[in-house]
C-alpha positions as CSV (number, residue, x, y, z in Angstrom):
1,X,144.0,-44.4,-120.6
2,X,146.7,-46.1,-119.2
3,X,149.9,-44.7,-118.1
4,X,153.2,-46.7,-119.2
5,X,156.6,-46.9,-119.1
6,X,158.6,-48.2,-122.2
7,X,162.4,-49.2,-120.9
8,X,164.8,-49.2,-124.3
9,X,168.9,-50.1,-124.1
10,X,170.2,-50.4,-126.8
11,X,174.2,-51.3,-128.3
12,X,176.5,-48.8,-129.1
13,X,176.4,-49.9,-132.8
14,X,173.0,-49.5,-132.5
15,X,172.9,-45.3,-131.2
16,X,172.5,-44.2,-134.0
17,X,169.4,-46.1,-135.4
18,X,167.9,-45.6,-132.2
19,X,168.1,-41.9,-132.3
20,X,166.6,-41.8,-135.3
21,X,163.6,-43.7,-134.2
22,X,163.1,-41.7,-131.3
23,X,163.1,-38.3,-133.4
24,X,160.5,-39.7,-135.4
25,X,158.1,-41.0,-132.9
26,X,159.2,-37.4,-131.2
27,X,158.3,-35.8,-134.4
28,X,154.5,-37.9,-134.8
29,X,153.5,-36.8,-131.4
30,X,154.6,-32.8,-132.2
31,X,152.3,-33.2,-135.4
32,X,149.6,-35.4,-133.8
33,X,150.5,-38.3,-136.0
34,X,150.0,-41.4,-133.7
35,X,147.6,-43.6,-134.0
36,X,144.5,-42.0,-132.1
37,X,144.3,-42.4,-127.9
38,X,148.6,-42.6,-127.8
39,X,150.3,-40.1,-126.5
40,X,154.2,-39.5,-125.8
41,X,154.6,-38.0,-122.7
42,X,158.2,-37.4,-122.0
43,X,161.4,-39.4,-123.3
44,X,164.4,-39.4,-120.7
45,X,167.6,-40.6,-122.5
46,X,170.6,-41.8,-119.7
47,X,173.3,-40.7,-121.7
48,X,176.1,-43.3,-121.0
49,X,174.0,-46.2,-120.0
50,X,172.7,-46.4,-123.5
51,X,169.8,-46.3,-122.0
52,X,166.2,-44.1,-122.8
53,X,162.8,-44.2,-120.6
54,X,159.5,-43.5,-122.7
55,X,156.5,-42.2,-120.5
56,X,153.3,-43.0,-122.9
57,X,149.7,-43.0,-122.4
58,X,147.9,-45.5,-124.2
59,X,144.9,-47.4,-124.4
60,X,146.3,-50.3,-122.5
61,X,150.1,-52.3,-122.2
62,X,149.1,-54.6,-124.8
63,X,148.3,-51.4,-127.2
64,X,151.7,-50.4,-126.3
65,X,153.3,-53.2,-126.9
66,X,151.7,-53.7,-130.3
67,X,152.5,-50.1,-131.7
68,X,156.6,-50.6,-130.0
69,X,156.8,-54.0,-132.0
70,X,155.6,-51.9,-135.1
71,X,157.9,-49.2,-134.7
72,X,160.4,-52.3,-134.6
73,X,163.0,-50.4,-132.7
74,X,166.6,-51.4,-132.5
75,X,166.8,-51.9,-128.6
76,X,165.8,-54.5,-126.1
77,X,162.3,-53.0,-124.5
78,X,160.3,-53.3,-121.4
79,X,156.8,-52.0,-121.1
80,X,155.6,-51.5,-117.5
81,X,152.2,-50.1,-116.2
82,X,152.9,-47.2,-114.4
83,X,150.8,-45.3,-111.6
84,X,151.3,-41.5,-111.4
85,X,152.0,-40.5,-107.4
86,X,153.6,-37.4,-107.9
């Protein structure tokens, strides 16, 4: 498993829709809906910056990257490898 970091901004005509996609991704991991070996691991949302951090683990970036473009959010995205120090 990898560990990643998905970087979403999005507009502010664009809030809403984005919420909406995080509940549901939110809502597949609290009913063990996501394709097998992802896992959400935390969403951090910077409030005025319309601006959210998504900590995933996942079979690799490219995984990742694949399920994000599915999910189709409306935000501009960044998908980092991330190592766990702390």
């Amino acid at each position: 498993m990898t560990n990643l970091i998905v970087e979403h901004e999005w507009k502010d005509k664009n809030k809403d829709a984005a919420f909406k996609v995080v509940g549901s991704i939110i809502d597949m991991q609290k009913n063990s809906k996501l394709p097998q070996g992802f896992k959400l691991l935390s969403v951090q949302v910077l409030g005025d910056k319309n601006r959210a951090i998504c900590n995933w683990e996942a079979p690799s970036r490219d995984a990742l990257l694949g399920l994000v473009k599915q999910v189709n959010p409306p935000t501009k995205f960044e998908v980092h490898e991330a190592q766990k120090i702390f």
